[in-house]
C-alpha positions in Angstrom: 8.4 -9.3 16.2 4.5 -10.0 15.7 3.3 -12.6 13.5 2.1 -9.9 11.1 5.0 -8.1 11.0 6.9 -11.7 9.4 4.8 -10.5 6.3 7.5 -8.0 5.5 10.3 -8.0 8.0 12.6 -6.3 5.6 11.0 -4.6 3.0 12.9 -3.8 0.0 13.0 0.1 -1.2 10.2 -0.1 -3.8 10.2 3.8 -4.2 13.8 3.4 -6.0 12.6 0.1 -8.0 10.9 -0.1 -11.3 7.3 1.2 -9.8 8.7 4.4 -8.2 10.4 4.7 -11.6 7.1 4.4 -13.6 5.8 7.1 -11.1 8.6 9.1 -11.0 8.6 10.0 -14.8 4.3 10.0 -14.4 4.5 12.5 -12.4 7.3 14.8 -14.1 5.3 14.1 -17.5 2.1 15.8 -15.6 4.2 18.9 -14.5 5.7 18.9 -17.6 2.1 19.3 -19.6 1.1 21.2 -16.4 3.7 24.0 -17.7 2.6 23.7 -21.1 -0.6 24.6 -20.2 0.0 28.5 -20.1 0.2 30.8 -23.3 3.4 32.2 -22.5 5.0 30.4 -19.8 7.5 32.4 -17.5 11.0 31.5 -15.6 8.9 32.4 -12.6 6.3 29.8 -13.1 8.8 27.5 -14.2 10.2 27.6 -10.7 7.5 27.2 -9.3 6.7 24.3 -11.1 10.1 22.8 -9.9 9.3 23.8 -6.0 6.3 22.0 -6.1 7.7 18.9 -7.8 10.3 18.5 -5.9 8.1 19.6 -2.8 5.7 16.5 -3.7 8.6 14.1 -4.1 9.8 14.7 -0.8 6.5 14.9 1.1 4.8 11.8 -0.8 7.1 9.7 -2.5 8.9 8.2 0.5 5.4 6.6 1.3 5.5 4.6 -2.1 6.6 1.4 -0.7 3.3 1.4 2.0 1.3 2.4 -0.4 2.3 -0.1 -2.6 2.0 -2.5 0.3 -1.9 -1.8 1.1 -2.4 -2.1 -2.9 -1.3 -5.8 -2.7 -3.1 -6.6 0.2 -6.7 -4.8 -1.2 -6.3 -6.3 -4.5 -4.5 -9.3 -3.5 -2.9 -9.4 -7.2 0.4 -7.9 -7.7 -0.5 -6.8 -11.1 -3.5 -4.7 -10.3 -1.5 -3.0 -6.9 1.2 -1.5 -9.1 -1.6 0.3 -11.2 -3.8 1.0 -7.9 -0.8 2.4 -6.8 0.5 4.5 -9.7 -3.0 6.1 -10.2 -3.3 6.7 -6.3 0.5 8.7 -6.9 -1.0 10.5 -9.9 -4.0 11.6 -8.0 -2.1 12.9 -4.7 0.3 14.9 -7.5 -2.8 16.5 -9.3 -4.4 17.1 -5.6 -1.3 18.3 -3.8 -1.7 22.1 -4.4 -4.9 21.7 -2.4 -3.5 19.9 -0.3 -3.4 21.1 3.6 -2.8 17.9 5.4 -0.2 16.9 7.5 0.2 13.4 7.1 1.0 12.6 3.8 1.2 8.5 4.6 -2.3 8.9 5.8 -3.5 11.1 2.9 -1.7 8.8 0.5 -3.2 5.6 2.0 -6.9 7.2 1.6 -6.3 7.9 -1.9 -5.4 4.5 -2.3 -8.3 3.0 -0.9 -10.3 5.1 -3.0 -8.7 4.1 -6.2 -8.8 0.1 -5.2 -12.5 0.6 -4.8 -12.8 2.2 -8.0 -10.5 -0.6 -9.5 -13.2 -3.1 -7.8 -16.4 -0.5 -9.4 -14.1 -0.9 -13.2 -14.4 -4.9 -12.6 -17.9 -5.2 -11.8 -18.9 -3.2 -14.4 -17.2 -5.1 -17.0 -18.2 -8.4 -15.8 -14.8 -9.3 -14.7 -14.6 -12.2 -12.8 -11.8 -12.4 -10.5 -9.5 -14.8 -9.3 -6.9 -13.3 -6.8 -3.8 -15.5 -7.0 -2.1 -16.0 -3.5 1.4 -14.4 -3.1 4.2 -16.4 -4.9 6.8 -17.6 -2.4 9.8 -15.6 -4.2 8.0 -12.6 -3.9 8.3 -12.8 -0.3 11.0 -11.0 1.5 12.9 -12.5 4.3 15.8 -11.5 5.7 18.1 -14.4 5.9 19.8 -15.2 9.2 22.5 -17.8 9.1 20.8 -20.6 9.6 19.2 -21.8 6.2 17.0 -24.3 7.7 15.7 -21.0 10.3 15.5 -19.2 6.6 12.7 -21.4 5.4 10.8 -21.4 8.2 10.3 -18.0 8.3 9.5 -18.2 4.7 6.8 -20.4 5.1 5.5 -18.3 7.8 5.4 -15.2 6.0 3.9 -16.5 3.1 1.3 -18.1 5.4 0.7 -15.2 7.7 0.3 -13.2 3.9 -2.4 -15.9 3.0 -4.3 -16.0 5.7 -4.6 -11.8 5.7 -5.9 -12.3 2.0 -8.5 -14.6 3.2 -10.4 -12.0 5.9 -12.9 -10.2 4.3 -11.9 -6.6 2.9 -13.2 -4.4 5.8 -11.1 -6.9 8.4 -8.0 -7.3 6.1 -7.7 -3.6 5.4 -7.6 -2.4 9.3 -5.5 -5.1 10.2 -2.9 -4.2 7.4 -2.7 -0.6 8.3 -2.1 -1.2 11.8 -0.5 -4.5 12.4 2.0 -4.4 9.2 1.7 -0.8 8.2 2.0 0.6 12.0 -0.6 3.5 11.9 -1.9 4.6 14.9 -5.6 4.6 15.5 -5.8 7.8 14.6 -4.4 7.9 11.1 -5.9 4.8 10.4 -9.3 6.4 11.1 -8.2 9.3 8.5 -7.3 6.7 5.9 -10.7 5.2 6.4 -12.8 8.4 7.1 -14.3 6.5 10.8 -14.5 7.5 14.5 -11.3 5.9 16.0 -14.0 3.4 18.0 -15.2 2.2 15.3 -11.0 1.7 13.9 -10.6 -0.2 17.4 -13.9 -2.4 17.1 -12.7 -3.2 13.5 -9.4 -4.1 14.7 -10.8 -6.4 17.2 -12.7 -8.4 15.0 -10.0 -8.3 12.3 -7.8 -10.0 15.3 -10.4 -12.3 16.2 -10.9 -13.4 12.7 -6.8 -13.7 11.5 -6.2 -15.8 14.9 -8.6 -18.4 13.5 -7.4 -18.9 10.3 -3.9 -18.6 11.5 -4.4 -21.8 13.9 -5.0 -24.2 10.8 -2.4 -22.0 7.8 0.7 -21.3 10.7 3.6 -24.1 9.0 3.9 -26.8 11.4 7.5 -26.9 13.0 8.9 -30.7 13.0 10.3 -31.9 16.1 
């Protein structure tokens, strides 16, 4: 296991929790006012309404819980990722008819990027100052082997190794998320983030470079 991978070595299934909830009745209220649309709606489109829900549920819901993930790690506020990530959800829904990809993580991933930079636009504009608050211990998901003591040390190394990701600089932390936690390869990463796959490796070099550093001074010190 990587150090980066300690950030989430068991993630919990987010898409059946209260966020793919929210997004689960978003999206069935939009096909729902999606049908109402029509003067005199037919069975036929009616089915077709249900194929294409249940078409996106399958194809882009299962990639909730990543999603999610690269929210948190772009925002680095837990409140603002699960409304990055619900509006990135509604946007692939209203988009999916159009559609012709085959990588829905990928596809999904881009939107989300798009929608964290227009949260970042929303909070500029405004005059919103803000404060990202690191990552709560108890949000932090560790498997628990049974050795307590061997518990919180990986604890405090995940929430570490979570730290020092939020401290790179966006361009850095966002490569180094999608492939080091997130396992894209280089090429999906370079579809999330519309760049040659050189450019994803240079990036990911750097992003390396730069984590290694901060890591030295943030990893928890074991006692002997």
């Amino acid at each position: 296991m990587s150090v980066l991978q300690l950030s989430h070595p068991s993630r919990p299934a987010r898409s059946g929790g209260v966020l793919g909830f929210l997004v689960a009745l978003t999206v069935r209220a939009l096909d729902i006012r999606g049908r109402a649309a029509p003067a005199r709606p037919t069975a036929a489109g009616a089915d077709r309404s249900d194929a294409r829900l249940e078409a996106f549920e399958r194809t882009v819901l299962p990639h909730l819980d990543a999603a999610h993930d690269l929210a948190r790690y772009l925002c680095r506020d837990a409140v603002a990722a699960e409304d990055v990530a619900q509006e990135a959800v509604i946007r692939a829904f209203r988009a999916f008819d159009g559609w012709r990809g085959v990588n829905a993580r990928a596809w999904l991933l881009a939107i989300v990027r798009n929608c964290h930079f227009d949260w970042r636009a929303h909070n500029r504009a405004a005059g919103v100052v803000f404060d990202p608050a690191p990552l709560d211990e108890e949000a932090v998901d560790v498997a628990a082997p049974d050795d307590p003591e061997a518990t919180l040390l990986r604890r405090d190394e995940a929430t570490a190794v979570r730290r020092t990701l939020e401290a790179l600089p966006l361009r850095q932390r966002e490569v180094l998320v999608l492939r080091d936690v997130e396992d894209l390869s280089y090429r999906e990463i370079a579809e999330v983030l519309a760049v040659p796959i050189g450019t994803v490796m240079s990036r990911l070099a750097r992003a390396r470079a730069a984590f290694q550093v901060l890591w030295a001074g943030a990893r928890p010190k074991r006692e002997v």
